[in-house]
Structures are given as C-alpha cells and as structure tokens.
C-alpha positions in Angstrom: 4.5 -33.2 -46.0 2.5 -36.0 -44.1 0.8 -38.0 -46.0 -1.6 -41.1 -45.3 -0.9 -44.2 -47.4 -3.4 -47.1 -46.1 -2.6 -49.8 -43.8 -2.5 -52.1 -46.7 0.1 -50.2 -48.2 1.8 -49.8 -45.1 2.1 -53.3 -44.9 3.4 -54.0 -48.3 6.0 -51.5 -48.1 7.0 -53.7 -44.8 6.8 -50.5 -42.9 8.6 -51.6 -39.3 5.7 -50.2 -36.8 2.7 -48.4 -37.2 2.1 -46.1 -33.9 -0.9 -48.3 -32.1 -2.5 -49.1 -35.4 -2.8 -45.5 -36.1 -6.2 -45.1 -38.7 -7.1 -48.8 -38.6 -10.5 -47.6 -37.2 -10.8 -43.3 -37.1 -12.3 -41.2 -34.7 -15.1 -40.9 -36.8 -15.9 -44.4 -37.2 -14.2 -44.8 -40.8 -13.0 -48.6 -40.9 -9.9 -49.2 -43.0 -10.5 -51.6 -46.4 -8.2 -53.7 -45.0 -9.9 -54.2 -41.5 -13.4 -54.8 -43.3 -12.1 -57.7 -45.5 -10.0 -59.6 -43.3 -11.6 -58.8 -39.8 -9.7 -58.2 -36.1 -8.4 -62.0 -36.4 -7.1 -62.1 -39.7 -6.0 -58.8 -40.2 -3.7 -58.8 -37.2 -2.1 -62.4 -38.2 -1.4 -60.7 -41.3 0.8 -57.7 -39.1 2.5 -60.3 -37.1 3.4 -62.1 -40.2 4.6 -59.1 -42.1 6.8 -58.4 -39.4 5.2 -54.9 -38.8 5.1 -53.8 -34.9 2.2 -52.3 -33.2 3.6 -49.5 -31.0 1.4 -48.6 -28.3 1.7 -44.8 -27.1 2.5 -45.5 -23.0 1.4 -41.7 -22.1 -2.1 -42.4 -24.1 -3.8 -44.2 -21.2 -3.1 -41.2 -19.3 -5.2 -39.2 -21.6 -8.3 -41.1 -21.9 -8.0 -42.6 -18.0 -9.3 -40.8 -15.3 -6.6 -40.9 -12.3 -9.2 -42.5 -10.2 -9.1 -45.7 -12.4 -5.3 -46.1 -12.3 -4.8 -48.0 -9.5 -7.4 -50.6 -10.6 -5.8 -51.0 -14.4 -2.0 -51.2 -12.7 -3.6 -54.0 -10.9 -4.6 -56.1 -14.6 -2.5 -59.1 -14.9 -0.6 -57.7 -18.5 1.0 -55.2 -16.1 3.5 -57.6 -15.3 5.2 -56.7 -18.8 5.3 -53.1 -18.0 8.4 -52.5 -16.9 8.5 -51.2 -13.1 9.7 -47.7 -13.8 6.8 -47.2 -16.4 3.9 -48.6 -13.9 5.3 -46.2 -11.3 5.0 -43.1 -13.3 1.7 -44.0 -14.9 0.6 -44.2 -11.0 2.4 -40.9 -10.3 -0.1 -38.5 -9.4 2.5 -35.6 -10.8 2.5 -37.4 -14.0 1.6 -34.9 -16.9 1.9 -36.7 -20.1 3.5 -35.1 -22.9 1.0 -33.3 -25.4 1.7 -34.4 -29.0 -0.1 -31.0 -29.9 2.8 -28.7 -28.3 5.5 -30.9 -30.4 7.6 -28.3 -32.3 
C-alpha cells in the first residue's frame, strides 16, 4: 500500500531521491510544513545536505509543453546537460511520452 510520509520524514529517513519533489507543493495549492518553515532557499540546502536527489521526470515537460514551444525550451542554455539522445527525442514530433496512468 502507498503511503505518504512528509518530506520531513522523507528526509530523516535519508530517503535517496524523491521523484521531482513529489508533494512539496500539491496540485491543490497545499504547501508542505516543511516548505513553509524553511522557505525555497533553505529548504533545498537542507536536500543537498541530506544527500537526498531530486529526480526530475524527463517525459513530464512533454505533458505540460505544447509541441510548438519545444524548439524554443531545447534552445535554453541548461540544455547543454541534457544528454544529446534525450534533447532529440523530446524534439521528436513522434514522441508520445509514456502515461504513468496505463502503468500495470
């Protein structure tokens, strides 16, 4: 069974990655404890030093960018530490990102 535990626990337990800071700030606006006392700054000094990754889902941008903005994001400067193969499928016009809801 899934079950939430809290970024702050997340941290204690020295969890290895949290999948892009999954629940630090919902959907629906909800703001994690942990977010509200420290702040952006603090809070992610306080990843980095607990040795906890931030894993960023590659197919996301893919989701929530129209095609017509691709070429203009692959242009950004941080690009340079995609790796070639990734930028070339994210400007792939037959790119279909994988749907986490048809999982299993």
């Amino acid at each position: 069974m899934y079950r939430a535990v809290g970024l702050e626990r997340a941290l204690q337990a020295r969890q290895d990655s949290i999948e892009h800071l999954s629940g630090v700030v919902s959907p629906l606006g909800r703001i994690d404890p942990l977010l509200q006392m420290l702040g952006p700054r603090a809070l992610a000094e306080r990843v980095r030093e607990g040795g906890t990754w931030s894993c960023v889902t590659l197919t996301l941008r893919h989701k929530l960018v129209p095609p017509e903005r691709r070429r203009e994001l692959l242009a950004r400067p941080e690009m340079k530490y995609v790796s070639p193969a990734t930028r070339a499928s994210w400007a792939s016009p037959r790119f279909v990102p994988h749907d986490a809801s048809d999982a299993d």
